[in-house]
ZANU-705989 format. One record per residue: x, y, z of N, C-alpha, C in turn; residue in three letters. Coordinates in steps of 0.1 Angstrom, whole numbers, plus 5000, padded with zeros to 4 digits. Each point is the difference from the previous one (the first is absolute). Last residue first. Example, Ala and Ser with C-alpha at 12.3 -4.5 7.8 and 13.67 -1.06 7.14 Angstrom:
BEGIN
512849785071500950115000499250115008Ser;500349434999499150125000500950125000Ala;
END
This chain:
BEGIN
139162750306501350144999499750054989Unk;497649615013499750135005500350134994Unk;501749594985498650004991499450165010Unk;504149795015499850094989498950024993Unk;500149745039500350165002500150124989Unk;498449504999498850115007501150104996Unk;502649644989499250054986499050165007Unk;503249805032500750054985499050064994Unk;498149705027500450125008500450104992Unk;499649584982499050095005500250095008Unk;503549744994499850084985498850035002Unk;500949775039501450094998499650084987Unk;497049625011500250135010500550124995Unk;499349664960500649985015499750115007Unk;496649894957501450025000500350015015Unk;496149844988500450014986501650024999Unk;496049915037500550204994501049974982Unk;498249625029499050035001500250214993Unk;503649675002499349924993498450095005Unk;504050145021500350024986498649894992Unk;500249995046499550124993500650034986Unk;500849635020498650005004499650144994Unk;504549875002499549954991498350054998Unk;502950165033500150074989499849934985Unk;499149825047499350174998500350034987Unk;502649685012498749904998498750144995Unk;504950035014499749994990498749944993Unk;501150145047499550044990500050064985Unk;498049785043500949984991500150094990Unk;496950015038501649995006500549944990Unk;495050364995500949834992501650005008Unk;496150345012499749845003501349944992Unk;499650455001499149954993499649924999Unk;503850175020498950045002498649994999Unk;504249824984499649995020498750024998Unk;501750144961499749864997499449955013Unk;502150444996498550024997499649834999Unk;504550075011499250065009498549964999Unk;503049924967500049935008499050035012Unk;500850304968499149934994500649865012Unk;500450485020500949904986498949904999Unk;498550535017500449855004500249884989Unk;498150484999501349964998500749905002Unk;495050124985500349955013501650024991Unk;496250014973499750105013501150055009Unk;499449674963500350104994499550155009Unk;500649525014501150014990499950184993Unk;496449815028501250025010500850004992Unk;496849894973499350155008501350055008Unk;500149544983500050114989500450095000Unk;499149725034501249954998500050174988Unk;495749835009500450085015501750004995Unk;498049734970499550164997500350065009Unk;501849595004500550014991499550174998Unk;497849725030501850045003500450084992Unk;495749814988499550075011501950055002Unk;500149674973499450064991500150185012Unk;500449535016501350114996499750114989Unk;496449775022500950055011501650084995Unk;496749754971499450125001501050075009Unk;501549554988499850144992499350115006Unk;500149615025501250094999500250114993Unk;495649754999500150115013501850044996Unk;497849914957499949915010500450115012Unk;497050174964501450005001499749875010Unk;495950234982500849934990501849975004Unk;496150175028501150104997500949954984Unk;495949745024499950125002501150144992Unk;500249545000499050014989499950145007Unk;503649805022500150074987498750014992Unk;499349915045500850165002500649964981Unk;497449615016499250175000500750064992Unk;502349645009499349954984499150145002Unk;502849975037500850004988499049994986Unk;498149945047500750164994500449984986Unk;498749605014499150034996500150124998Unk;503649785015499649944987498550064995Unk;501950075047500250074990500149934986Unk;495550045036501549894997500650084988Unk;497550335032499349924993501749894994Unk;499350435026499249875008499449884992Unk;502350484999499149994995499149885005Unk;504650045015498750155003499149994999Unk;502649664984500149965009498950125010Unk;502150014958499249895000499249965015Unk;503950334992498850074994498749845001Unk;504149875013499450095007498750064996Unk;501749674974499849955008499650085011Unk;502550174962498349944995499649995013Unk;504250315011499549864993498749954998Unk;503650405015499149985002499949904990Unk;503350295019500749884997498449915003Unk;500150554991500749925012500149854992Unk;498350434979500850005001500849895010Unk;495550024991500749924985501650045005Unk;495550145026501149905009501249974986Unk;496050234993501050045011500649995004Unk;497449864963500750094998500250105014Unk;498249574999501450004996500450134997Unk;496049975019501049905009501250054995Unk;496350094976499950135007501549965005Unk;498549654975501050134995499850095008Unk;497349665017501349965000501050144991Unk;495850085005500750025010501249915003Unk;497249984958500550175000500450005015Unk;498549574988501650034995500150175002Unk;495849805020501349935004501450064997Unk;495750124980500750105014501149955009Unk;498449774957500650164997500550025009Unk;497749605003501149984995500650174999Unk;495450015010501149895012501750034999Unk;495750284981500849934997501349935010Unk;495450205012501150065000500549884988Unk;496349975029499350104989501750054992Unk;498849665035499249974991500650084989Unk;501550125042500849904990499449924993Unk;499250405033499550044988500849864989Unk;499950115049501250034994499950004985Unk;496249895029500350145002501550034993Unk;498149584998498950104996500850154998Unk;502049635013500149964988499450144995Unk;499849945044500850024997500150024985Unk;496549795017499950155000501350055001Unk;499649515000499250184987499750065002Unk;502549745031500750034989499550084990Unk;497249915037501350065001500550034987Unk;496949695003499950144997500650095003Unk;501349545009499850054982499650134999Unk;500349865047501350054990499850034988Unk;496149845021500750125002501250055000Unk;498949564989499050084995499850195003Unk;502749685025500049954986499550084993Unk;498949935038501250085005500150014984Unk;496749715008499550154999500850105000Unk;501749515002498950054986499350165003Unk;502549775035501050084987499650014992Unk;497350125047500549854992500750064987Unk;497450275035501249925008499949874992Unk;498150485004500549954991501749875000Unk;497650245035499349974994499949934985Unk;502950065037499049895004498650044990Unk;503650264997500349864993499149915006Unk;499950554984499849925013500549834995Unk;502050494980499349864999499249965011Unk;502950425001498249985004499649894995Unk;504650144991499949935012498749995007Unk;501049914947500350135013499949925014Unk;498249844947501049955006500750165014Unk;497350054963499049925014500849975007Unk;501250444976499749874999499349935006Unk;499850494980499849945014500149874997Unk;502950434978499249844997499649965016Unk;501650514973499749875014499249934996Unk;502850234958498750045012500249895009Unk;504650014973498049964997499750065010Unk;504750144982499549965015498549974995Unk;504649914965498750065000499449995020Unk;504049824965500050115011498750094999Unk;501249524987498850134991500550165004Unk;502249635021500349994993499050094986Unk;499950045049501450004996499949984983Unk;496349885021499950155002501750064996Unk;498549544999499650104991500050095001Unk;501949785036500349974986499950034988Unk;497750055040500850084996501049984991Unk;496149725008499650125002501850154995Unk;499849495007499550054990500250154997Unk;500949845044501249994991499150054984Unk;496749975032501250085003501250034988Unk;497349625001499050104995500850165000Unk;501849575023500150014986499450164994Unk;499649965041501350025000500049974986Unk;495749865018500550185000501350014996Unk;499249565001499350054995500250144996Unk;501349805038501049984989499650024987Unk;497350045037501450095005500950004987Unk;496049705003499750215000501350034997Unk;500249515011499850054985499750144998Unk;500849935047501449964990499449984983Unk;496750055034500250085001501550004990Unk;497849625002499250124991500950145002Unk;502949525004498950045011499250174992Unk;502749554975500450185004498250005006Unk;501949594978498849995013500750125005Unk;501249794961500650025013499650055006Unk;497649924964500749905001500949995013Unk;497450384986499049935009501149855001Unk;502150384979499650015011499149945010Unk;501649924956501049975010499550035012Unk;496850104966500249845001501149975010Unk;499350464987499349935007499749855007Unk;503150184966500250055016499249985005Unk;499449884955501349935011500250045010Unk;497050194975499349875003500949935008Unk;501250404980499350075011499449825007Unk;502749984962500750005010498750045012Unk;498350014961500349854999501049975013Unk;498050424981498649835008501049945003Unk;502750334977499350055016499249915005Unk;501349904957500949965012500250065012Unk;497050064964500149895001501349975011Unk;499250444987499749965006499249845005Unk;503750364993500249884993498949955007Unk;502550424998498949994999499249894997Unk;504850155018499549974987498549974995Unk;501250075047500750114989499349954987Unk;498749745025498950094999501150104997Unk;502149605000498650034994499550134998Unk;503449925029500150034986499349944990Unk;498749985046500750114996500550064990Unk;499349495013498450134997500550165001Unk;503749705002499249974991498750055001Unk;502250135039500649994988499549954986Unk;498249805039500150155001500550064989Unk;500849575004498149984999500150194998Unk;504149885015500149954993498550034985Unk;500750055048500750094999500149974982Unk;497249825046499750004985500750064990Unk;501649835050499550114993499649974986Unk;500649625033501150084994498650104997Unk;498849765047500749974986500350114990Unk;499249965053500050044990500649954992Unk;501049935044498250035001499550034987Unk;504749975009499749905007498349964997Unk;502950344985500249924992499649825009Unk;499050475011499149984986500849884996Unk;501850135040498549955003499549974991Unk;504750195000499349835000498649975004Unk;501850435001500449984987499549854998Unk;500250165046499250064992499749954989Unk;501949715032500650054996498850084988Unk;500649665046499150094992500850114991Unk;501549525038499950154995499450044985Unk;501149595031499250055004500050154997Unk;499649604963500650075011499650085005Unk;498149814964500349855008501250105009Unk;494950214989501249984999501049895002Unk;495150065005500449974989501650004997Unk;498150185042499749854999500249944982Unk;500550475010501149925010499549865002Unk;497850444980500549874991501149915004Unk;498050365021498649904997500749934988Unk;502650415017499749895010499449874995Unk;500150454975500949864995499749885009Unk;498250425015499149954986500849864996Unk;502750295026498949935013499149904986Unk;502850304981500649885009499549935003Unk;498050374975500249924996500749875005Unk;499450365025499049974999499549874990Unk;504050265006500049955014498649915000Unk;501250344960500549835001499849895017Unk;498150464998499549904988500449885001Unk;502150315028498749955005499549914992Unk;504250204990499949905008498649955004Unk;501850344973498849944995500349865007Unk;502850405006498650055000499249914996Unk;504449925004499449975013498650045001Unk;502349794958500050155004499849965014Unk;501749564979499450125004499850105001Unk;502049504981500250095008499050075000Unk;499049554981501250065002500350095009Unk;497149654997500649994984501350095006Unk;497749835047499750074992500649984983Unk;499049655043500750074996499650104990Unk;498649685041499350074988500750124999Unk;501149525033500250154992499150014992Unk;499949685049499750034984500950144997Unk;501049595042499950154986499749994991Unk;500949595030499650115011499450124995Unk;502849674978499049945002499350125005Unk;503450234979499849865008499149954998Unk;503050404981499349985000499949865008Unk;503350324986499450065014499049875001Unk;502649984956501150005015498950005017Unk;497850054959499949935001501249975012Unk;498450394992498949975002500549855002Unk;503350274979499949985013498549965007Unk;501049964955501049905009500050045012Unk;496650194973500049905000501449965005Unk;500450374994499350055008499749864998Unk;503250064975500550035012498550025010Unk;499349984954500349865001500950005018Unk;498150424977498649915010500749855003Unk;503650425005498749964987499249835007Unk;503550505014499249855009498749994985Unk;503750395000500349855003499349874996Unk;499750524999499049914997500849884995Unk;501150295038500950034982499349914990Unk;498149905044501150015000500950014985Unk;494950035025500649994989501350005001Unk;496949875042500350114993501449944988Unk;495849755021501149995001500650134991Unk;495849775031499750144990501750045000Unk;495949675024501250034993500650034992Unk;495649825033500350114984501650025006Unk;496649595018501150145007500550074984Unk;495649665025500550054988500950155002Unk;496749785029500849874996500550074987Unk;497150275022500749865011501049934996Unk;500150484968498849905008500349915013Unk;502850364980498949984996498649935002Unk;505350135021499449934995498550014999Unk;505150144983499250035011498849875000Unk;505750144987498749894999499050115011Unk;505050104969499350055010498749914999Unk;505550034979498749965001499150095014Unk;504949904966499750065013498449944999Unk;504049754988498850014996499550095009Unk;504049714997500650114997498550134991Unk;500149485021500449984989499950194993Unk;498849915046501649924998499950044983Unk;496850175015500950105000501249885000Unk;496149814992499750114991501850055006Unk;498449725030500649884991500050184983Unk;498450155045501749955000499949954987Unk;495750115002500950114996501549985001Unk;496549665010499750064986501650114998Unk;499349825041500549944992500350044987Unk;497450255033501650034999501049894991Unk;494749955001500550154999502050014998Unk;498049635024499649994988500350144991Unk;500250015043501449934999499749934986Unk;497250255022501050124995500549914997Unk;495949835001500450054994500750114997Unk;499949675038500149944988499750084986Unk;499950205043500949975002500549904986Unk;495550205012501250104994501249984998Unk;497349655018499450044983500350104995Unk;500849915046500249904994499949994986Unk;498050295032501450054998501049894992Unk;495549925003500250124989500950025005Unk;498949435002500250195012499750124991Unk;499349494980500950125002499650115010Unk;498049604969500249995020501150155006Unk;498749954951498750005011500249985013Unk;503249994964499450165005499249965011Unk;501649664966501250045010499950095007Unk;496649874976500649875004500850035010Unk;498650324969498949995009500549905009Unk;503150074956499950075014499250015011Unk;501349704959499549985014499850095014Unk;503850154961498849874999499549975013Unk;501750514991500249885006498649934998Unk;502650404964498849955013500149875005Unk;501750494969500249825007499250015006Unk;500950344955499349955011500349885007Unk;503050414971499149874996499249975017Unk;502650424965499449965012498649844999Unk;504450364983499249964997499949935009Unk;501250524989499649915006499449844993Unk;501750544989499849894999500449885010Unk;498950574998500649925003499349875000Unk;497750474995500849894985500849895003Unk;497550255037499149954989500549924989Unk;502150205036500449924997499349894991Unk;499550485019501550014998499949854991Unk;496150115028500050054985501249964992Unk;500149945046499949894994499950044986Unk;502050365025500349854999499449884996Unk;498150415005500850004992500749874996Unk;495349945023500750075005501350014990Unk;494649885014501349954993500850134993Unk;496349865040500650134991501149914993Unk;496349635016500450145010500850064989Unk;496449654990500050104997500650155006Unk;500949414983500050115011499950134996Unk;500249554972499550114998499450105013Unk;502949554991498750025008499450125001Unk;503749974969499449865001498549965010Unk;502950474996499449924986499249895002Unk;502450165037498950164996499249914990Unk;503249745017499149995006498850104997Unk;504250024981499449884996498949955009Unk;502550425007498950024988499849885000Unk;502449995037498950045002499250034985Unk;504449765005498449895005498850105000Unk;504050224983499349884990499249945006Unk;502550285027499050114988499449904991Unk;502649825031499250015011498850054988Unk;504549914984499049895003498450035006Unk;504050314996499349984987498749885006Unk;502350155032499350094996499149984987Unk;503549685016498750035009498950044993Unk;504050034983499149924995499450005007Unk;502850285010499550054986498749915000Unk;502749925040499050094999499050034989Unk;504149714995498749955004499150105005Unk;503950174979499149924994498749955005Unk;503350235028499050084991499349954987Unk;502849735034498750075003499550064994Unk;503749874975499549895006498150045005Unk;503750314994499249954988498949905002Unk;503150105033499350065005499050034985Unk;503149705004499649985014498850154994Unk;503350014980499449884991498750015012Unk;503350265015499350084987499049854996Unk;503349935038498850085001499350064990Unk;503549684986498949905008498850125007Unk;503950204976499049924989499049935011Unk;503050215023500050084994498149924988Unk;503849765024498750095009499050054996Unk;503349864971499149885001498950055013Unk;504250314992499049974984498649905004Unk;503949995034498750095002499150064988Unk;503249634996499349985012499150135007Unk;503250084961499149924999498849965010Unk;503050414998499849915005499249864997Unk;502450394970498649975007500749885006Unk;503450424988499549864995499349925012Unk;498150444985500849864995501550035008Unk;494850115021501550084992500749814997Unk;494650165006500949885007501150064988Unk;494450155010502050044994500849955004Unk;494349904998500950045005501650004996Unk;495250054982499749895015501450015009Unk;497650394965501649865001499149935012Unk;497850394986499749895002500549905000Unk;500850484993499649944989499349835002Unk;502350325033499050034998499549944986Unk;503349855015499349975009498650054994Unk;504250104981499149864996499149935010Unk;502650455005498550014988499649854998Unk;503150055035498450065006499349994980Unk;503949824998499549885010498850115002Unk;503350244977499449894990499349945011Unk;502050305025499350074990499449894988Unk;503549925032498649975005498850074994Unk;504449714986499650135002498550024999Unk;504049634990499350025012499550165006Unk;501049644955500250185004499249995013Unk;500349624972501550035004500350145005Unk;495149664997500950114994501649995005Unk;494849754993500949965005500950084994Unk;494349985009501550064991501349995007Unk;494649764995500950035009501450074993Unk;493849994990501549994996500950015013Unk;494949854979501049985010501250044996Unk;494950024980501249934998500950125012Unk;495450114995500249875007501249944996Unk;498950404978499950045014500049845007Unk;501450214954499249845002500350005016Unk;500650424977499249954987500049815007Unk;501850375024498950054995499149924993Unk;504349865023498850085007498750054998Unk;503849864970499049855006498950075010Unk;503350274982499050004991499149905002Unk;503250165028498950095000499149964987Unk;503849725009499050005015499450104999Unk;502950054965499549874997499149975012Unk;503050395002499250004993499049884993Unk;503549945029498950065008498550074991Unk;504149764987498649945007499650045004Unk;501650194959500649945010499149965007Unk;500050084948499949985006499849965013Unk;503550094969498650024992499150025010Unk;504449765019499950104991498449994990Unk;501349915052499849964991499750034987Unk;500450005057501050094991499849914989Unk;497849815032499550145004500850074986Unk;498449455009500650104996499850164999Unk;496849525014500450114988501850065008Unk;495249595005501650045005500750084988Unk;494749835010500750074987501450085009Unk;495049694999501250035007501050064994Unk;495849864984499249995007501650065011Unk;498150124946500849895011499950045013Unk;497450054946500450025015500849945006Unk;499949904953498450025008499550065017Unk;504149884966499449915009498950045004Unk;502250324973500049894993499149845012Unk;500850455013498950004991499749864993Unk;503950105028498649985010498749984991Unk;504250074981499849845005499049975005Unk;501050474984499749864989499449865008Unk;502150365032498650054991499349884993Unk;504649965005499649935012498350065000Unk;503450164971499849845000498849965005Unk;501450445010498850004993499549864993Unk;503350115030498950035008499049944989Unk;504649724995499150165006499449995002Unk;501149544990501650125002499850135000Unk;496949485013500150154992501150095007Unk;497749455001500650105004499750124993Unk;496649625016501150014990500650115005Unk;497449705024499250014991501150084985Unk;499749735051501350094992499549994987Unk;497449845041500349944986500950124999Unk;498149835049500450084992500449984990Unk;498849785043499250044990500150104991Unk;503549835031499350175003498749964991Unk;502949644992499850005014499350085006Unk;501650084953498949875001499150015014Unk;504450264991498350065000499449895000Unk;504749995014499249895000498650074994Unk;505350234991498850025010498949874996Unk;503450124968500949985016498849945011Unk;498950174950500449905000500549885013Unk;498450534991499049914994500449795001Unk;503050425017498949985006499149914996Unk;503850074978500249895008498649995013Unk;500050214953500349875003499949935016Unk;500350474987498550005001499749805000Unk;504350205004499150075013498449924997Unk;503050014970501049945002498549965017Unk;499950324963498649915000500849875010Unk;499450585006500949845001499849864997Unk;497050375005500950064986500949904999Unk;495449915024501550015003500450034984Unk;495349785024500450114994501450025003Unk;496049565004501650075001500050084995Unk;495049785013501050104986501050055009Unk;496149585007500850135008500850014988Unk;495349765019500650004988501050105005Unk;497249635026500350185000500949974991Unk;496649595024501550084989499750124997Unk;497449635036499950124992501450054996Unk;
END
């Protein structure tokens, strides 16, 4: 364990030779940086994020230490100060006592008693850490016990306290464990799963990992590694599954981290993973890897193309995709309940997509697609089939896209688009992209609609907001160019001389006098 520490000295002669003379390595101590005042030294603390030791100076201009040991006192009650002075007066030593000095050692310091000095303060950090974590640790096994095996004793500030605290947490368990259990004693079978238990957590703390395990079942220990500065990403959580792992271990590892409030779920999804350890070619389970072990690719493709169909109202190519997803789905052999699921989620996506883009909310639709399907009744892709189609018409139904001009409501919400966005560094391809349709097919809409191509209209759109701000606004016609989207701008003052007839500069001229 390292302790970070802040030199204070007006002397920086002083503040060298301490930081440089002395072995801190040997103390577990870093010399984290110096400071020439009180208030330097304020910065430094803020700037590092706390510090953990802090050798100061009494007489120091802005500043002095003592005034520096009342502000640590207040504002970072666990950092550590010692003050090393040239005033042997007993009036500074009672106030830095009472401010919490650890202690006043007159210059010129003894080194050999500085090192006393540092070995009973560290020493006594030291304890009050591991207390801390005790404490902490003890408050994490008990909500992760409150959550996971849903215990109904008082839950208490402290655990409430740690609802948001991240955790990630993977599962072990010993191969052959009936094999190795059955002849066992029970003081014999406590004895193999503390020493199974303590492994898990030494090989976790060698590699600078706090943690806490309980355990869940006979043969299954929950592990539950606290977030460090969210450090710890899932490829660190596979190397240690694989450093820890043996013949002897399984893992079922988690995607990622955790709230602690939704430990139970995922704890449930763990155990769920278990049942793909004979398809695996290792002995570890990785959430994220089950679909790519047990599952083929997503229709993501099949999806999309019937989507913009039914934007577009296309519906020879609503039959014609709606055939393709079905067809993938019986070709890859998607289990009923996985064609429902995926089903709904298109129907979903539909669903609000029109609702964004009509900005219209339709009446409630009772789909078939819900979670009241039954599948054992409707348990083949020709009937699943057949009730998506109706799905979709009654979507078709209630969004009224028989009865609309397709092509119109498209381009009047792509221009709704532009005329909010025209000031920013927007492109066909965006607006193409909202709407949901290819932009070679915007481009041929949006001019039979407005008779302009899209740059035109866009600078067209600059040019009248440009106008307004010229004969409103005292701001230089550079200014107004920013503002109006164009960063050139001699490019602004072509663009608008060709849609006004004449430059910025002599419209302006022409509005005021034409006012005056």
């Amino acid at each position: 364990m390292t302790y970070k520490m802040l030199i204070v000295d007006d002397e920086p002669i002083i503040c060298r030779g301490l930081a440089s003379t002395i072995p801190w390595k040997d103390y577990n101590i870093e010399v984290i940086d110096i400071a020439h005042d009180g208030d330097d030294a304020v910065n430094k603390i803020k700037k590092h994020d706390g510090i953990d030791l802090v050798i100061t100076d009494v007489r120091m201009p802005n500043k002095d230490g003592l005034q520096l040991a009342s502000h640590i006192y207040e504002n970072y009650p666990e950092t550590k100060v010692i003050i090393i002075s040239g005033y042997d007066d007993f009036k500074y030593a009672q106030q830095a006592i009472h401010l919490g000095v650890k202690d006043y050692l007159l210059k010129p310091v003894d080194i050999n008693e500085l090192l006393k000095v540092i070995e009973k303060v560290t020493e006594e950090m030291k304890e009050s850490r591991l207390e801390l974590q005790l404490f902490r640790q003890s408050n994490l096994i008990n909500a992760i016990y409150h959550r996971v095996l849903d215990y109904s004793g008082e839950v208490t500030e402290e655990l409430l306290a740690l609802e948001d605290e991240r955790i990630y947490p993977f599962l072990s368990l010993k191969k052959n464990y009936l094999a190795k259990t059955r002849c066992m004693k029970e003081e014999d079978l406590k004895a193999f799963k503390l020493e199974w238990k303590n492994s898990v957590e030494d090989f976790l703390e060698s590699q600078q990992l706090t943690s806490v395990s309980i355990f869940i079942s006979e043969n299954i220990l929950l592990t539950c590694i606290r977030e460090q500065e969210g450090k710890l990403l899932k490829r660190d959580l596979v190397s240690i599954a694989n450093d820890t792992a043996s013949d002897q271990w399984l893992f079922v590892c988690n995607e990622t981290g955790v709230m602690l409030k939704d430990i139970n779920q995922i704890t449930k999804q763990l155990i769920e993973n278990i049942k793909y350890f004979p398809i695996s070619k290792r002995m570890m389970v990785i959430g994220s890897e089950v679909e790519q072990q047990n599952r083929i690719v997503y229709p993501i493709q099949i999806e999309n193309d019937l989507i913009q169909a039914i934007m577009q109202f296309d519906q020879k190519k609503i039959s014609k995709h709606t055939n393709e997803l079905f067809d993938y789905f019986q070709s890859e052999r998607f289990l009923i309940e996985e064609t429902v699921s995926i089903s709904n989620q298109i129907i979903v996506k539909i669903v609000n997509r029109l609702k964004a883009l009509l900005q219209k909310e339709p009446n409630p639709i009772h789909f078939l697609f819900d979670k009241s399907l039954d599948v054992l009744l409707c348990n083949s892709y020709y009937l699943l089939q057949e009730l998506f189609e109706q799905d979709i018409e009654k979507i078709v139904s209630e969004f009224e896209l028989k009865d609309i001009d397709n092509k119109d409501w498209l381009m009047n919400r792509a221009i709704d688009y532009i005329n909010s966005y025209y000031k920013s560094e927007i492109k066909a391809q965006e607006v193409a992209d909202v709407i949901n349709i290819s932009p070679n097919y915007f481009s041929s809409l949006f001019k039979q609609k407005t008779g302009k191509n899209f740059n035109e209209y866009v600078n067209y759109m600059r040019v009248e907001e440009a106008k307004q701000l010229l004969v409103e606004t005292p701001f230089k016609v550079s200014e107004i160019s920013e503002q109006v989207g164009f960063h050139e701008y001699k490019y602004f003052v072509e663009v608008f001389k060709k849609f006004s007839g004449m430059t910025p500069t002599k419209y302006r001229k022409f509005i005021t006098i034409e006012k005056g």
